[in-house]
C-alpha positions in Angstrom: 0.0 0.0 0.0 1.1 3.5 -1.0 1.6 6.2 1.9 0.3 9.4 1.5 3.1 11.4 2.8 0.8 14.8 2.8 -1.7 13.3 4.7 0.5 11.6 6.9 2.1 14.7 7.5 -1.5 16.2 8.3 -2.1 12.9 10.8 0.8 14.3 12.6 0.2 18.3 12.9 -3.3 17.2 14.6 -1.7 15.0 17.0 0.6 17.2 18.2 -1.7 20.2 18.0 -4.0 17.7 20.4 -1.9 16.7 23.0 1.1 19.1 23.2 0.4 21.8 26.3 1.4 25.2 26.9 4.2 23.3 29.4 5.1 20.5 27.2 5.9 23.8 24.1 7.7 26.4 26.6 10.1 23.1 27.3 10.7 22.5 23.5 10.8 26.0 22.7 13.4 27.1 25.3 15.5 24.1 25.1 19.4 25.1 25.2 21.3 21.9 26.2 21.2 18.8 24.9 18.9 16.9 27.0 15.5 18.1 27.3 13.6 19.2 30.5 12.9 15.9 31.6 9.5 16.4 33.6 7.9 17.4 30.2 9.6 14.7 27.8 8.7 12.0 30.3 5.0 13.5 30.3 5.6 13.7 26.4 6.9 10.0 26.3 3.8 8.9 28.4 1.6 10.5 25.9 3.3 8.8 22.6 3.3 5.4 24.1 0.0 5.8 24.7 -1.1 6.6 20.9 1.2 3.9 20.1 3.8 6.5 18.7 6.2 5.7 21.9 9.3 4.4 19.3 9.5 5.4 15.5 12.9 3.4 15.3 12.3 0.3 17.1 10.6 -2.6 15.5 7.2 -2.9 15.2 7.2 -6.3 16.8 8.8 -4.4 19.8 6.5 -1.6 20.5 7.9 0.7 17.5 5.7 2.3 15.3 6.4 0.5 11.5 7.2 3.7 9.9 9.5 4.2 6.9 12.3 6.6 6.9 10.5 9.3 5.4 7.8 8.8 8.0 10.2 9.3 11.0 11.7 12.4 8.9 8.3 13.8 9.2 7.3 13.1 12.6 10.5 14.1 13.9 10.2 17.8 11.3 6.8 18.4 12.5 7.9 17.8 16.4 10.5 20.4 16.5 8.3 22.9 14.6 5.4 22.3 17.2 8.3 22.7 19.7 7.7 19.2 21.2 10.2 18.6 24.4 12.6 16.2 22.9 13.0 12.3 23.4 15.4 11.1 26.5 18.1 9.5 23.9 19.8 7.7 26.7 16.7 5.8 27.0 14.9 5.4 23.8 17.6 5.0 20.8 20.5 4.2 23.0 19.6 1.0 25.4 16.5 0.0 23.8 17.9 -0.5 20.4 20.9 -2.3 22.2 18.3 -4.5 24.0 16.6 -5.6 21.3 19.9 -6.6 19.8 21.7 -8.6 22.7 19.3 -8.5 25.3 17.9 -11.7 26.4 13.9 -12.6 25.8 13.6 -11.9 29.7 15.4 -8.1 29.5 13.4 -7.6 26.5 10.2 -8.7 27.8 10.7 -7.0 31.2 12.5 -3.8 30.6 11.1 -2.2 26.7 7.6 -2.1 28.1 9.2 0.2 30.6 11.1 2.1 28.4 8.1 3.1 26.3 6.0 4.1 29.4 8.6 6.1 30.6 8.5 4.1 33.7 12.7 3.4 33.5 15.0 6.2 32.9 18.1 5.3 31.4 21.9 6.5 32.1 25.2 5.3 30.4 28.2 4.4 32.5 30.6 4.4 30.1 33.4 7.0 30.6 35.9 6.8 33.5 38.0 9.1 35.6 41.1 8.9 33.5 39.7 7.1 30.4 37.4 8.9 28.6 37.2 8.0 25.0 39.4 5.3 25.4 36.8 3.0 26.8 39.6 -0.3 26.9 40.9 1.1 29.7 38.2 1.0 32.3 39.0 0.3 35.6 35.7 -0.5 37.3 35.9 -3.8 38.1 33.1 -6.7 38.3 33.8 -9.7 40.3 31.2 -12.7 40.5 29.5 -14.0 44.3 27.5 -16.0 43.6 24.3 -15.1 41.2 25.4 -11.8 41.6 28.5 -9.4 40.5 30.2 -7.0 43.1 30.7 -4.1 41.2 33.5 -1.3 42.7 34.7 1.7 40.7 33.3 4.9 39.3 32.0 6.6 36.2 32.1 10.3 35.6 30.4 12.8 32.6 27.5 10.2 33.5 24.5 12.2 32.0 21.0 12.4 33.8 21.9 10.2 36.4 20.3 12.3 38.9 17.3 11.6 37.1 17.4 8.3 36.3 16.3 4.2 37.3 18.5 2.5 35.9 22.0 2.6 34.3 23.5 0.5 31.4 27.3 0.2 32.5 30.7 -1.4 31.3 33.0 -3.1 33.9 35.5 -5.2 34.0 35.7 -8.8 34.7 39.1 -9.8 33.5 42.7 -8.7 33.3 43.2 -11.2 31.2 44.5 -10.9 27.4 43.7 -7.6 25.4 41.8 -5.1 27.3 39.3 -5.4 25.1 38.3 -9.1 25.7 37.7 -8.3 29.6 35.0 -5.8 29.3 31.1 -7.0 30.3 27.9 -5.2 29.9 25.8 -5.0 33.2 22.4 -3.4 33.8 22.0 -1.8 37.2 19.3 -0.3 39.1 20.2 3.1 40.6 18.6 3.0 43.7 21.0 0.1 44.6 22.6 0.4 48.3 26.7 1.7 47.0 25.6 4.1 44.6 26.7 7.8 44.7 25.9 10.6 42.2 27.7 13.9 42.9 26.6 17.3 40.3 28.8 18.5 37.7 27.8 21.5 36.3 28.5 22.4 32.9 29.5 26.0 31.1 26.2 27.0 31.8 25.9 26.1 35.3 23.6 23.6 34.4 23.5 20.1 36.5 23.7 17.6 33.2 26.5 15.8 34.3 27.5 13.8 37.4 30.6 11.6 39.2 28.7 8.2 40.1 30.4 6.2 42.7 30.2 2.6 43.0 31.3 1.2 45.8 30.5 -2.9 46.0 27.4 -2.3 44.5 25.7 -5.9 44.1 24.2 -6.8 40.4 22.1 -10.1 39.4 24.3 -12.0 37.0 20.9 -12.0 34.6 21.1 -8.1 34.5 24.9 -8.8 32.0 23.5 -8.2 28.6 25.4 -10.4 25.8 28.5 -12.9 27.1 31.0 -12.5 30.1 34.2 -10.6 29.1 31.9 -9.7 25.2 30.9 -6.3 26.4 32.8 -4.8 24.1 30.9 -6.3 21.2 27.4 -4.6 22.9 29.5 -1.6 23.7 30.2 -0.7 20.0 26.7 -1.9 18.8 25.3 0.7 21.0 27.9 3.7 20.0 26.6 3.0 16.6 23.0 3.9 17.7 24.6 7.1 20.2 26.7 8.4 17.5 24.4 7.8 14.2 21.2 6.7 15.2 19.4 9.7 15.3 18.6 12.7 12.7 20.0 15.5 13.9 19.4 17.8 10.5 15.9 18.0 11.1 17.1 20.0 14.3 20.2 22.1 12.5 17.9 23.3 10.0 15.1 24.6 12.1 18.2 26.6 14.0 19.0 28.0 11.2 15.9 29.1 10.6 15.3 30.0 13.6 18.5 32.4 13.3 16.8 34.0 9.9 13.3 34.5 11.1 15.5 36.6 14.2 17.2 38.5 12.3 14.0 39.5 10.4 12.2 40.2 13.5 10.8 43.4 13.6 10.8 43.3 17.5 14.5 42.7 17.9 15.4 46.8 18.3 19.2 47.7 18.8 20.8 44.5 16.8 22.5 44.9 13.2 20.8 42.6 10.3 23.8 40.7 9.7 22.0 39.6 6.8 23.3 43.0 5.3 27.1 41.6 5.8 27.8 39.7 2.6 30.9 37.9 4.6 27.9 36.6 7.1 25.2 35.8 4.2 27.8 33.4 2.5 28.5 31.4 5.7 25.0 31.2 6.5 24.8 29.7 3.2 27.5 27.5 3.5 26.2 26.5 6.6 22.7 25.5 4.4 24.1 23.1 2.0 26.2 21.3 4.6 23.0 20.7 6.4 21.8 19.1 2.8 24.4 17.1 2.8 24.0 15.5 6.2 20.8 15.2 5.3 21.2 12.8 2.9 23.9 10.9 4.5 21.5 10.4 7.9 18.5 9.2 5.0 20.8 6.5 4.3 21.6 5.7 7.9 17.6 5.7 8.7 17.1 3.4 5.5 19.6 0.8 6.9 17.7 0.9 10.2 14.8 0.4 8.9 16.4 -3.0 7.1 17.3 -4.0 10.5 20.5 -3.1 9.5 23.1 -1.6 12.4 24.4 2.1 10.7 27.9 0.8 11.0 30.7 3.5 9.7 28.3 5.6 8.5 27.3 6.6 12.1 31.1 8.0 12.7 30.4 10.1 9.5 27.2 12.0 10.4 28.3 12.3 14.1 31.8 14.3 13.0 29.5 16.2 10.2 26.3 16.8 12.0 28.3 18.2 15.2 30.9 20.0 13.8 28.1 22.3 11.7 25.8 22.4 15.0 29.0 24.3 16.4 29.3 26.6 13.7 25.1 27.4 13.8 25.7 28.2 17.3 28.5 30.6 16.9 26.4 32.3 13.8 23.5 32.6 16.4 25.3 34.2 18.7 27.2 36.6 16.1 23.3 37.6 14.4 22.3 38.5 18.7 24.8 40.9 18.5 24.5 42.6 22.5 21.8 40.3 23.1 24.2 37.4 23.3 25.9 39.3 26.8 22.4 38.7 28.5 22.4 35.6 31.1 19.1 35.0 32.3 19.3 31.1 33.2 15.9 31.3 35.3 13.9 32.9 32.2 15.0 29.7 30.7 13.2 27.7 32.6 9.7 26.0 31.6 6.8 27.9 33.7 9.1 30.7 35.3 7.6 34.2 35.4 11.1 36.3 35.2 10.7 38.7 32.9 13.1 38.4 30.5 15.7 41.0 28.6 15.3 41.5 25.1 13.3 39.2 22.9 13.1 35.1 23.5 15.2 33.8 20.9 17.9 35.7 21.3 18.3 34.9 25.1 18.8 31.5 23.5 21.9 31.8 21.2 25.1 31.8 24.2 23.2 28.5 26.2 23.0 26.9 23.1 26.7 27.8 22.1 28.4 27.0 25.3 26.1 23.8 25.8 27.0 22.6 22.7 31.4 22.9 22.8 30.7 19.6 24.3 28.6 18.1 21.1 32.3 17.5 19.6 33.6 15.5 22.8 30.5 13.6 24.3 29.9 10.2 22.8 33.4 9.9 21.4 35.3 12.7 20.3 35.6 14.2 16.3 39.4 12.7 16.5 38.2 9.4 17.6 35.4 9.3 15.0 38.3 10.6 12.6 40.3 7.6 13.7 37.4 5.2 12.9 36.7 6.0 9.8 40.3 5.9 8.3 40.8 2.7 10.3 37.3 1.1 8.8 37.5 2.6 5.2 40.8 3.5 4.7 42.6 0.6 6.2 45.1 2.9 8.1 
């Protein structure tokens, strides 16, 4: 049967017209870091699920939705124009996708329902005090009792653990042969007696981060996802989902038209059209078709997907691409706000406060959004590392 891509898109705009509040929008709409307010996108989440629309890229058999890629394109066009709070990645298109891949009938059965409700909030415990990107050297260590693992170390740059159930973690369970081969992949609950979360705020001031302890934290042997000592092989399946998994065009284009429509803005008094700077037009432009371009290299990644195909490569291509131009649309942002950009009004920021704010609402938006996203280049595996995969995979260096 033939989709009607019009009308689709029309089955969307009343759905979100229907069930998006005032609350759910203001969270959208002033949105400056990278994960979204997470009362409203849990409240958002709830909602989707409950239409059935919880998980465009999961399986149908699993909950998802059986869209094509040009259905996802849509939904996910339509959502940030109706300033829908965003999806918790962590939890949707990072450890459910990994699930469904190595998880066991039992972790699929128990813990996707949960996903989709929103019930279970998802962090990664990945990096490590002193090994970032280079995940082969973790230190925390796993060692069996019985049915269960006693797990001792620490994770840091740990995102939204504050806020979350449950945590998807690599530790290690052998010294043995190449650091590699020692790794295992353990799910853990994060209200377990051991655990510790200290803040760390970011540029912004803004608590995303956190130091989680673990100290002798107990874990059921049935929470290790995949083999003993085969993390690794579930670690990089799930990178591939982090670092390509997700459109992120739909988002850089709506910035930069957000930018435009700013600059046009009758109400922004005081601030020079940069519009009139031919130097600023042409990177603007530049800025345009580079956005194209990902955009056809993340259609591909969202056709292999949808052929139950992992993105592979391709994933470390849109992630150096995509982040590297979301940089540059921030600093153009902040260059159009002109004094604008100087105001800090953190509070205004937030969903449902009454502080009045200085100067019009997008402009308040451009330095958050810049400083926020210095990280977008570092988090998930650096531009070098991705650099270093890609000549490693395609170019055999």
């Amino acid at each position: 049967m033939e989709i009607d891509y019009c009308e689709f898109r029309a089955e969307v705009r009343a759905f979100l017209n229907a069930h998006l509040t005032d609350a759910m929008r203001a969270a959208g709409r002033l949105q400056t870091y990278a994960f979204p307010h997470m009362e409203q996108a849990l409240e958002w989440q709830s909602v989707r699920h409950a239409h059935g629309w919880g998980a465009p890229t999961w399986p149908e058999e699993y909950g998802g939705t059986g869209w094509d890629s040009k259905q996802k394109e849509i939904f996910r066009e339509e959502s940030l124009l109706a300033n829908a709070p965003g999806e918790h990645q962590q939890s949707l298109n990072m450890c459910g996708p990994c699930l469904i891949g190595y998880g066991s009938k039992a972790q699929k059965d128990f813990y996707l329902p949960r996903i989709l409700s929103a019930e279970h909030v998802w962090c990664q415990g990945y990096s490590e005090p002193g090994s970032g990107s280079d995940l082969a050297s973790l230190r925390t260590a796993a060692i069996k009792d019985g049915k269960h693992y006693i797990v001792t170390g620490a994770k840091i740059w740990t995102s939204n653990a504050q806020d979350a159930t449950h945590m998807f973690c690599l530790v290690r369970t052998s010294t043995e042969g190449r650091p590699q081969q020692g790794i295992t992949f353990l799910l853990l609950e994060m209200n377990s007696p051991g655990i510790r979360v200290e803040p760390i705020l970011n540029l912004n001031g803004v608590h995303e981060q956190n130091h989680v302890y673990l100290d002798e934290v107990r874990v059921p042997q049935s929470n290790r996802v995949g083999e003993e000592n085969d993390g690794w092989r579930v670690a990089k399946y799930l990178l591939e989902f982090e670092r390509g998994g997700t459109n992120i065009t739909p988002m850089l284009r709506r910035n930069l038209e957000l930018i435009s429509g700013a600059i046009n803005d009758d109400t922004s008094k005081g601030v020079v059209n940069q519009f009139d700077d031919p130097g600023f037009r042409e990177r603007f432009a530049a800025n345009e078709i580079a956005m194209m371009a990902a955009d056809a290299t993340e259609q591909r990644i969202s056709h292999a997907l949808g052929q139950g195909e992992s993105p592979g490569v391709l994933s470390s291509f849109t992630r150096v691409m995509t982040r590297e131009l979301l940089q540059e649309i921030d600093a153009l942002f902040v260059e159009a706000a002109g004094p604008y950009a100087l105001v800090r009004q953190r509070e205004a920021l937030r969903p449902g406060n009454n502080e009045e704010m200085i100067g019009p609402e997008h402009w308040l938006l451009a330095t958050p959004r810049y400083f926020d996203q210095r990280a977008a280049t570092v988090a998930g595996g650096t531009s070098e590392v991705q650099r270093n995969i890609i000549a490693k995979t395609v170019l055999g260096l």
